[in-house]
C-alpha positions, 0 to 999 in steps of 0.5 A: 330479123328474128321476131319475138312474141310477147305476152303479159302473164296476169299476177294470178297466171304467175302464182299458178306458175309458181305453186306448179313449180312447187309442186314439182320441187315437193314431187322430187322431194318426195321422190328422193331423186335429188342425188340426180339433178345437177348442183346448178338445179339444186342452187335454182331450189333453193333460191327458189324456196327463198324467194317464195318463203319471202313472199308467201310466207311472211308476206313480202309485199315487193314488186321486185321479189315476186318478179325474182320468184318469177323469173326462177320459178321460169328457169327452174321449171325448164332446168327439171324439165331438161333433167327429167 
C-alpha cells in the first residue's frame, strides 16, 4: 500500500504561494512568450487571474474561492514548470 504524505500549509504559506505564481504569469507576460505554452496553460492564467481578482482585488472574503485560487495556483505552477 502506497503511503501518502500530508501537510497543512498556513494561510500565509498559501498567499506566498500565490503571488509566486503571479510572479511567474507577470515574468511570461513579460517575456512575451505566451505563443508557447499550451491552451490548457493559457485557460489555468486566466482562471487563475480570476480568481485572485476575486479574492485580492475586491476582497472576496469566501473560503471556497481561496481554496479554488489554491488549488490553481498549485496546477498552474506545475503546467509552467512542465512548459519551461
Amino acid at each position: 500500500m502506497l503511503q501518502q504524505e500530508h501537510y497543512i500549509q498556513s494561510t500565509e504559506e498559501e498567499v506566498s504561494h500565490i503571488e509566486s505564481v503571479k510572479n511567474s504569469i507577470e515574468e511570461l507576460r513579460e517575456s512575451g512568450n505566451f505563443f508557447s505554452v499550451s491552451l490548457q496553460t493559457l485557460e489555468l492564467i486566466r482562471r487563475f487571474n480570476h480568481l485572485y481578482i476575486q479574492v485580492f482585488e475586491k476582497m472576496d472574503a469566501n473560503p471556497s474561492l481561496l481554496h479554488q485560487l489554491v488549488v490553481a495556483a498549485d496546477g498552474l505552477e506545475k503546467k509552467l514548470i512542465r512548459e519551461s
